[in-house]
N, C-alpha and C positions, 0 to 999 in steps of 0.2 A: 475588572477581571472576573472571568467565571470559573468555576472550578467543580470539575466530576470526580468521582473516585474509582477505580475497577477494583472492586471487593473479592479478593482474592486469599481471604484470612490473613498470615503473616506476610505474604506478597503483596497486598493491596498498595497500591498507591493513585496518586493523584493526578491529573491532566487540569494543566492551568491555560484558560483562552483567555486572552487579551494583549493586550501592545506594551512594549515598556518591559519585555520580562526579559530580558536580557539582563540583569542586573545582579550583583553580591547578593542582596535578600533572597532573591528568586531561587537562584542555584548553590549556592552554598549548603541550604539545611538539606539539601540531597545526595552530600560527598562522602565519601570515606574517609581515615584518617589519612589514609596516607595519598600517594601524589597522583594528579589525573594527567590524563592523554587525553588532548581536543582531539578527534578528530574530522577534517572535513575535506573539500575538494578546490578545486582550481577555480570552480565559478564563484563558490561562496562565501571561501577563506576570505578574499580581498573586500568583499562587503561586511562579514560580521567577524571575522575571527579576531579580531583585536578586542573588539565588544565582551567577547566573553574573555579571554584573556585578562581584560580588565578587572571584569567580574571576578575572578578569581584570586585577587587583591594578595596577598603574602602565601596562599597554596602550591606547594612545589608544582609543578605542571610539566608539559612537555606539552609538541605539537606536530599533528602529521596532517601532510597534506596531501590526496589523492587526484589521480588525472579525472575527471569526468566524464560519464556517461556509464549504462545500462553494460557496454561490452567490458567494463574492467572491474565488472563483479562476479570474481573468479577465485580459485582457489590461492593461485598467487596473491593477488592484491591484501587477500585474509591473512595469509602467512605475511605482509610486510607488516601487518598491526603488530600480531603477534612477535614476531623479531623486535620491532620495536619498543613494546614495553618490559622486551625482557632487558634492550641495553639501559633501557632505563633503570632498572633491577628493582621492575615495580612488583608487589608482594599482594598476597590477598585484600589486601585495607585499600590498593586504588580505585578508583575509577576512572571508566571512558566515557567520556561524551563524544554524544554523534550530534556535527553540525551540520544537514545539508538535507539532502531530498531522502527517497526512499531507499536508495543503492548504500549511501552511507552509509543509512542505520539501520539495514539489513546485516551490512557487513560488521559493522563495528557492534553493534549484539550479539553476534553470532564469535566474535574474537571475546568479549565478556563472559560468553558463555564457556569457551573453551580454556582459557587463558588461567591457570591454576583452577581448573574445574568450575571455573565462574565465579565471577568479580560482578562487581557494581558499575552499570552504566545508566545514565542520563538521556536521554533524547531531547533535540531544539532542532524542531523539522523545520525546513526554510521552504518548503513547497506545500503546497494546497492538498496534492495528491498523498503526501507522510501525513500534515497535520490530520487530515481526517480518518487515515488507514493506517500506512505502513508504521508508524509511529505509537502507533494503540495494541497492544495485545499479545505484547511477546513473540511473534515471528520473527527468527532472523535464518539470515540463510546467505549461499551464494548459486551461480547458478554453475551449470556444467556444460559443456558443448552441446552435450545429448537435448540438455531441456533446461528448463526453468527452475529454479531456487529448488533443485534435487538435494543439494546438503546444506543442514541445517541445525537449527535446536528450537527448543522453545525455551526462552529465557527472556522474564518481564524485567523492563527497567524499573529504575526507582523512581522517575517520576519522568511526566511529560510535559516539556517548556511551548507550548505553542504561542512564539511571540507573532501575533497577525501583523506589527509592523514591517517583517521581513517579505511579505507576500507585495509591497511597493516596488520591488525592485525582482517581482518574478516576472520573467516574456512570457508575454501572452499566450505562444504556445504553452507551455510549460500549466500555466494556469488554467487553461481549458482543459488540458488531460486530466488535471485534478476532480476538476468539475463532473468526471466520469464516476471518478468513483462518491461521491455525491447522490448522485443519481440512483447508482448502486443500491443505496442503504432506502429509499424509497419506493424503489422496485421488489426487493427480496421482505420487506417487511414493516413499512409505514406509507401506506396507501396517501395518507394524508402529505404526509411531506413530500411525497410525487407530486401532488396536486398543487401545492404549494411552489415547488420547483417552474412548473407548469407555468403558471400567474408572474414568479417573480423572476424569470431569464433575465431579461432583461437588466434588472437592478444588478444582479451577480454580472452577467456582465459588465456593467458600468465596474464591478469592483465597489458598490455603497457598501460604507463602515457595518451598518446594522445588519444588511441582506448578510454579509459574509460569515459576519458573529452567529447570528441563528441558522445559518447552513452549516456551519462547523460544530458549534455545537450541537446541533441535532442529530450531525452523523454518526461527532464519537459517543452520544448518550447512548443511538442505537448500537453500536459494534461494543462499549462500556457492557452492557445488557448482555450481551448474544459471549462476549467470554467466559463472563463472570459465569455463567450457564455451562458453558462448553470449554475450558479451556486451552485443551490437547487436542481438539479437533476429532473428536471420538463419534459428535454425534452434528448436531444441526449449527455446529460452528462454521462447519462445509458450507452452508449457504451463503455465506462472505466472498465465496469464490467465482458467483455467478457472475458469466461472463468471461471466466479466467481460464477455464478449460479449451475454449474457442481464441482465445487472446494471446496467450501463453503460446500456445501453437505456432501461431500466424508472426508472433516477435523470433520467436524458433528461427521459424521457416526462411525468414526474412532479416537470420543475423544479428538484429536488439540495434539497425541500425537504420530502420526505416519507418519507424513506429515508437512513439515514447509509447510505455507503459497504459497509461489512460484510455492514448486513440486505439490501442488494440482493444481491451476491457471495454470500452464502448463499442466497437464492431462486434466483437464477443459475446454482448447482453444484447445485439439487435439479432444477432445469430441465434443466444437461447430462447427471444422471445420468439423468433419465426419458427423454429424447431416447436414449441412448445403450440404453435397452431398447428402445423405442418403436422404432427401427431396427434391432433384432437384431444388435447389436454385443456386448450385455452379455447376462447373466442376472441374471434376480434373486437375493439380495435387496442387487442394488447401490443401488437409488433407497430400497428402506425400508431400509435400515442408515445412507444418505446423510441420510435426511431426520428420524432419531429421532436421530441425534446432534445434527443441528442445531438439532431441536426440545427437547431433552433442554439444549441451552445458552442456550434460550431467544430463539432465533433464530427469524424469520419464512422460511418456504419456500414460500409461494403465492404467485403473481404479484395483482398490483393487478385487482379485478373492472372497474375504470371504465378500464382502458387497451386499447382495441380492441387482438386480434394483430396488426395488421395495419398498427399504429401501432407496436408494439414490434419487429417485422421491420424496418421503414422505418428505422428506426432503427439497427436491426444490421448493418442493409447501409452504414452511413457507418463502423464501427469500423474502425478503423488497423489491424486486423491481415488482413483484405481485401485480396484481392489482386485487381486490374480488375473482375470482377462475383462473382468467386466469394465466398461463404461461406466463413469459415476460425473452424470450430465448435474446439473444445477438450471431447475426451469420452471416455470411459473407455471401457477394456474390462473392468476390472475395479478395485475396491480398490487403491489403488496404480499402476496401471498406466494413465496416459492417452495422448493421441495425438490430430494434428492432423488431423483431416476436410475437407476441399473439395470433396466429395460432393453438398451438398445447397444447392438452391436457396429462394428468398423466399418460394414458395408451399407449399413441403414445411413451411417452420417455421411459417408460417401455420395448415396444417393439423394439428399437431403440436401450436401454442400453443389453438387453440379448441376441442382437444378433452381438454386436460390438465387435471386437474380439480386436481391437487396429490395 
């Protein structure tokens, strides 16, 4: 097992990588006194949710179980948490755990946070895409018709269970989208770990025990880093979003029913990298190095042909990282090295999206 910490003063806590953490040891020294709520969903109750159940050996508990998918991360669904541990007549001393992908523990951090002004939650991400991101750094939220994860809070859990044996039993798609955000953390700011990605596709493909270990762990040391720096997203915390500005959009645009999470973020950072030539910011070959690793892990990198630009700008301009009317783009200068743009207005990306061919 390997173990980081995000150094947050009295919030700090730990993220455990390794197999086997499903266990009473594991998750116990991170509870409250009084009773938890598992939460998870339809796909991965029936895989692990006994597992931790178990784990929680004589702890009063309770369990909810959610429909899946990206469209039932809404304001409703937040409110059945909430309802629900109030029938429990749970009090400040409980905890949530969130057991499933990023939509869970979006949602169910975000009911921690709200639920007597904020309780204790847990996270045990069961997707490649949470262990490395969604599951790191106190994001939670849900999304709203209009856009993406528009209501929210920032509230860290108390610790992160990343059992890598639950990634045997993720589909393939599912695990490639993850792989997006992977990528991510070596484009916006470890040059070397791109290059490394580069060389070892392959293995991460196969799914080897080792390549996975040091891709996961590499990702949350870099996003561990970039919090503990920024936590509130005040300043270059925004760089985590590359890609998400263009992504975010195109899930929008397209319902959250046509695109996991990942394959847009990966269209999205082959969009910030061509934008960032396309502007004379970059040289090539930032956008074909961006776009054959993505294609190379079997990731989609062309925008949707049926979503006018002009639909997916409309769209960019409502993202939370906007500041009054500006554009707040996320785009490289190079491999490694990104940086926050407010440069560019609705009509330039307009002109930029209808003439990108991919």
């Amino acid at each position: 097992m390997q173990r980081l910490v995000i150094p947050l003063d009295e919030r700090s806590y730990p993220i455990l990588i390794g197999p086997r953490l499903i266990t009473p040891e594991h998750i116990l020294p991170y509870l409250g006194k009084g009773p938890v709520l598992v939460v998870s969903n339809e796909t991965v109750a029936p895989l692990y949710l006994q597992a931790v159940l178990a784990a929680l050996e004589d702890h009063p508990h309770s369990q909810l179980v959610l429909p899946d998918g990206e469209q039932w991360k809404t304001l409703a669904t937040w409110e059945r948490i909430l309802q629900h541990l109030a029938e429990m007549g749970a009090t400040r001393d409980c905890t949530l755990i969130a057991l499933g992908g990023g939509v869970i523990g979006d949602m169910t951090g975000f009911a921690a946070a709200a639920y007597m002004r904020g309780v204790r939650f847990v996270q045990i991400p069961t997707t490649l895409l949470a262990q490395v991101d969604a599951s790191v750094g106190g994001k939670t939220g849900v999304n709203l018709p209009a856009g993406k994860n528009l209501v929210g809070a920032f509230h860290q859990p108390a610790a992160v269970l990343i059992d890598t044996d639950t990634l045997n039993t993720l589909p393939q798609r599912e695990f490639l989208a993850g792989l997006a955000e992977v990528v991510k953390y070596g484009l916006i700011r470890d040059a070397e770990f791109f290059s490394w990605l580069e060389t070892n596709q392959d293995r991460l493909l196969q799914r080897e025990a080792d390549a996975l270990a040091f891709a996961i762990h590499r990702s949350c040391a870099n996003k561990a880093e970039v919090v503990a720096a920024d936590e509130r997203e005040q300043g270059n915390r925004a760089l985590l979003n590359l890609g998400h500005t263009f992504g975010h959009a195109i899930e929008t645009a397209t319902g959250y029913t046509r695109y996991l999470h990942g394959e847009a973020v990966a269209i999205g950072m082959c969009l910030a990298a061509a934008f960032s030539e396309y502007a004379g910011l970059a040289r090539p070959p930032l956008f074909t190095r961006t776009r054959d690793l993505l294609q190379g892990l079997g990731l989609p990198t062309t925008p949707p042909e049926d979503v006018p630009a002009a639909t997916l700008a409309a769209h960019m301009r409502l993202d939370k990282k906007n500041l009054q009317d500006r554009l707040r783009l996320i785009l490289l200068r190079e491999i490694g090295d990104a940086f926050i743009d407010d440069h560019y207005n609705e009509s330039q990306i307009i002109e930029f999206l209808q003439g990108h061919a991919g």
